[in-house]
Phi, psi and omega in degrees: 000145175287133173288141200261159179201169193045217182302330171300334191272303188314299179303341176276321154277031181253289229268000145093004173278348173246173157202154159290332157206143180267155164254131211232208185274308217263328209119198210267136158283113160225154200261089172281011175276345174307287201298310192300333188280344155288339185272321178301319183316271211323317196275306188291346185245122189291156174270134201221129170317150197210156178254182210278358186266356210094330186312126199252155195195185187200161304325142134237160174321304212247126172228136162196182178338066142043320199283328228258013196276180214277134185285165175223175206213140159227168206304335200296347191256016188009051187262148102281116222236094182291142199288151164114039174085025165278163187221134173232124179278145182300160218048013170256162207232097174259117185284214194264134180089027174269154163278081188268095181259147180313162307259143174245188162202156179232148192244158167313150191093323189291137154231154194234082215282153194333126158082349186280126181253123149216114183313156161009153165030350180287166152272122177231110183286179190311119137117352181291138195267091170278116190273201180282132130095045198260112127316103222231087196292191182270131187065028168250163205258130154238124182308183172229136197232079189266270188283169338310149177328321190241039178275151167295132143274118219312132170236154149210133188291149181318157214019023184277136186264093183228136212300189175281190181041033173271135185258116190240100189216180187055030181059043186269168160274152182228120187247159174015094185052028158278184197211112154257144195256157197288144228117319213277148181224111152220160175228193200291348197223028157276137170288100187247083212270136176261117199274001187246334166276342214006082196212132183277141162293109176213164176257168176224097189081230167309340175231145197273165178288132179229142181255110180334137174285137197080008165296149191240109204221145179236160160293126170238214163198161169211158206269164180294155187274146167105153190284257184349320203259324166309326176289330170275358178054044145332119161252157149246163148276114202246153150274165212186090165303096191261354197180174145220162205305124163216210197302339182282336185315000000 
């Protein structure tokens, strides 16, 4: 596609026809002309009082970027947006059945795929790729990855589960039904041990840590390194692969 900027670009990602990044054969594509076409939006658009629909207007509540205000929704879009302070920012892409429960957010850049629930308190940041039929539990954070431009942004792939307080950032991938359990915390530099391959998970260099399709990941620990941690009986925190899914998950 020509690459697009200003509102041609925010609309195209509203109509789910741009993404920052795609899944292709070799694995996941990013378009770093997206994010750079966001970052302009961002340095050209002035900050302007705004009412709770977007509209800018004086006094409000609310002041932010001009580009940027808060989407509104009709039956054509077959989002449900439950009343009670959530917000989906302009240029994100909510398919059809997606679920909005009170309050979440969605940043700019984001798409969400078809059937997808996302709870409470939760966060979904600038440019992260969510898929189809994605359980998005309560109080969980998926980071936002504008910079650098051609950093991977965090994704999870269809039908993956991921419990409440799950932290998801720096751009690792959750791949196809995998079911993290509430808790799970990762970044680009979690230690994730699979207890049915035995084999540790880490990311490398340029490709971030992805998590198997059909992984079962518990919160874990491991113990700390050095005479001093042996003595305080010190763990880090880890990931902990116990299985992958089948008719009992």
């Amino acid at each position: 596609m020509q690459h697009l900027s200003g509102e041609a670009l925010l609309d195209a990602l509203e109509r789910g026809e741009v993404r920052a990044a795609t899944p292709g054969a070799d694995g996941w594509q990013v378009h770093a002309w997206v994010k750079q076409g966001i970052l302009d939006i961002f340095r050209s658009s002035p900050v302007v009082a705004m009412d709770g629909s977007g509209l800018a207007h004086s006094p409000s509540p609310f002041r932010d970027k001009m580009a940027f205000p808060v989407r509104a929704w009709d039956a054509a879009s077959e989002v449900r947006v439950v009343p009670g302070g959530s917000a989906i920012r302009r240029g994100a892409y909510l398919g059809p059945g997606v679920v909005c429960m009170p309050p979440m957010y969605v940043n700019v850049g984001a798409h969400i795929g078809a059937g997808s629930m996302i709870d409470s308190h939760a966060l979904v940041g600038s440019c992260a790729q969510v898929g189809e039929d994605v359980h998005v539990s309560a109080a969980v954070q998926i980071g936002g990855v504008l910079e650098p431009i051609g950093a991977q942004p965090v994704i999870v792939e269809d039908g993956a589960f991921l419990g409440g307080g799950v932290g998801l950032y720096e751009g690792i991938c959750i791949g196809r039904r995998a079911v993290l359990a509430a808790g799970v915390i990762l970044t680009a530099s979690t230690r994730v041990f699979d207890l049915v391959h035995e084999v540790e998970l880490r990311g490398q260099g340029d490709a971030p840590l992805r998590i198997p399709e059909n992984a079962v990941v518990v919160p874990g620990s491991r113990p700390a390194g050095g005479d001093f941690a042996q003595r305080l009986g010190l763990a880090l925190g880890c990931a902990v692969i116990v299985k992958y899914r089948d008719s009992k998950t």
